[in-house]
C-alpha positions in Angstrom: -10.9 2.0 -15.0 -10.5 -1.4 -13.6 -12.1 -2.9 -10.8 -10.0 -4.8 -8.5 -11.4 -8.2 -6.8 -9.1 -8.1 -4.1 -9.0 -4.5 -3.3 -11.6 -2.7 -1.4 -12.2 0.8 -0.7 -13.7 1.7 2.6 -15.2 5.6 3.3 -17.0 6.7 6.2 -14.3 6.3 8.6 -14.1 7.6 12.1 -11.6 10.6 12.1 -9.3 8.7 15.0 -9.3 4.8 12.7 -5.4 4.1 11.4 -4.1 1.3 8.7 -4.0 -1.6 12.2 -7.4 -0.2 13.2 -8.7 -1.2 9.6 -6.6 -4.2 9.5 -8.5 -5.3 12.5 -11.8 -4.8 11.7 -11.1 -6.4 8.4 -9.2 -9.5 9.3 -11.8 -11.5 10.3 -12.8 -12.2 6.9 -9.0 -12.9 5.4 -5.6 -12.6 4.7 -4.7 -9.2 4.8 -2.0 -7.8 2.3 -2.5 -4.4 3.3 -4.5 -1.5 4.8 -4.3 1.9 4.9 -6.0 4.9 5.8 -5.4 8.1 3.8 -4.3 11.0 5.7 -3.6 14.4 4.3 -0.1 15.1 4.1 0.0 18.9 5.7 -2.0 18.4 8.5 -1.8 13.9 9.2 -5.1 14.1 9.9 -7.6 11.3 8.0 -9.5 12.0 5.3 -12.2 9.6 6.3 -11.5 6.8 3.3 -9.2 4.0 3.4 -8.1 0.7 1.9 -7.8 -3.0 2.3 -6.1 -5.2 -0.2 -7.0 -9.0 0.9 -5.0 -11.9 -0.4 -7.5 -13.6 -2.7 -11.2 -12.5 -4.2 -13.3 -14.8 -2.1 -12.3 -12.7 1.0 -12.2 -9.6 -0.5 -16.0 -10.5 -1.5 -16.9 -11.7 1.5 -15.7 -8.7 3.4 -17.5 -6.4 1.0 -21.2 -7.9 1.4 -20.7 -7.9 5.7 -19.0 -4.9 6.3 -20.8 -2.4 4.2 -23.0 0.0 6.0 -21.8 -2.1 9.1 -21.4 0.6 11.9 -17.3 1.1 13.1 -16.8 3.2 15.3 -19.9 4.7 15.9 -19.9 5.5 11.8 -22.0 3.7 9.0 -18.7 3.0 6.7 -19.5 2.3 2.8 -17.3 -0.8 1.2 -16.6 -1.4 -2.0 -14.4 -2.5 -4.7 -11.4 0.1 -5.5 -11.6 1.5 -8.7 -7.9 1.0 -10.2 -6.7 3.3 -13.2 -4.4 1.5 -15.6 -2.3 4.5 -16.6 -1.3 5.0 -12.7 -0.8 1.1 -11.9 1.4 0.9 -15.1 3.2 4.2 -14.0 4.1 3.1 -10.7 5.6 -0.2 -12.0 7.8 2.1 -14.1 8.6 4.3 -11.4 9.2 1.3 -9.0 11.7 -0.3 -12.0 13.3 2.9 -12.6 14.3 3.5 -9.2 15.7 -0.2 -8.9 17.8 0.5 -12.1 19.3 3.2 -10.4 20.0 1.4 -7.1 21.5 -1.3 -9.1 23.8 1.7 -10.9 24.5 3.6 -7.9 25.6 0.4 -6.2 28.0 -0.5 -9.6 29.5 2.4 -9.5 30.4 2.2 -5.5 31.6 -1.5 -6.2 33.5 -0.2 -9.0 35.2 2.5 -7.1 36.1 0.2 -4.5 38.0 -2.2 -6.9 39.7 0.6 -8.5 41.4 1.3 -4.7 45.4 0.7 -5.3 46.6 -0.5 -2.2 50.3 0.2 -1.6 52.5 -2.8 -0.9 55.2 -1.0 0.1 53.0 0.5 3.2 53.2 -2.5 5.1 
């Protein structure tokens, strides 16, 4: 596992707290790349955790030692840094290329198919 320095996992959520309800509370301390609250995927409904990835490590820090056990939303929410497994990150980044290789193919093909279009002179 790696720890990230600019990624911070935050648990203890309120049920009703979104991604721009966590990008608010957070934002005070930094530039905010991105935040999220996990929801389960039947039923939409949070699962209580969340995270929020700042743009540099000083932030991310800073947010850390204020905001844990700070009370949100009526709830004591726990910070720390998000625990990163290599094998995923390195797994998505395949993913992510594979997919653009495809694009790129798919979009070949199309440009390819257009070029082969014979256009008949004598239709004019």
């Amino acid at each position: 596992m790696i720890i990230s320095q600019t990624k911070l996992f935050v648990g203890g959520l309120n049920w009703q707290m979104r991604g721009n309800d966590l990008r608010e509370e957070f934002s005070p301390y930094g530039e905010i790349v991105f935040a999220r609250v996990n929801l389960d995927r039947e039923t939409k409904r949070s699962k209580g955790f969340g995270f929020v990835e700042f743009a540099n490590a000083e932030d991310a820090a800073k947010a850390k030692a204020e905001m844990d056990w700070k009370e949100v939303r009526w709830r004591a929410i726990k910070v720390d840094f998000a625990k990163e497994d290599p094998t995923k990150m390195y797994n998505k980044a395949e993913r992510a290329e594979t997919a653009e290789t495809a694009e790129a193919k798919v979009e070949a093909e199309q440009l390819a198919e257009e070029d082969e279009t014979v256009v008949d002179e004598n239709a004019f």
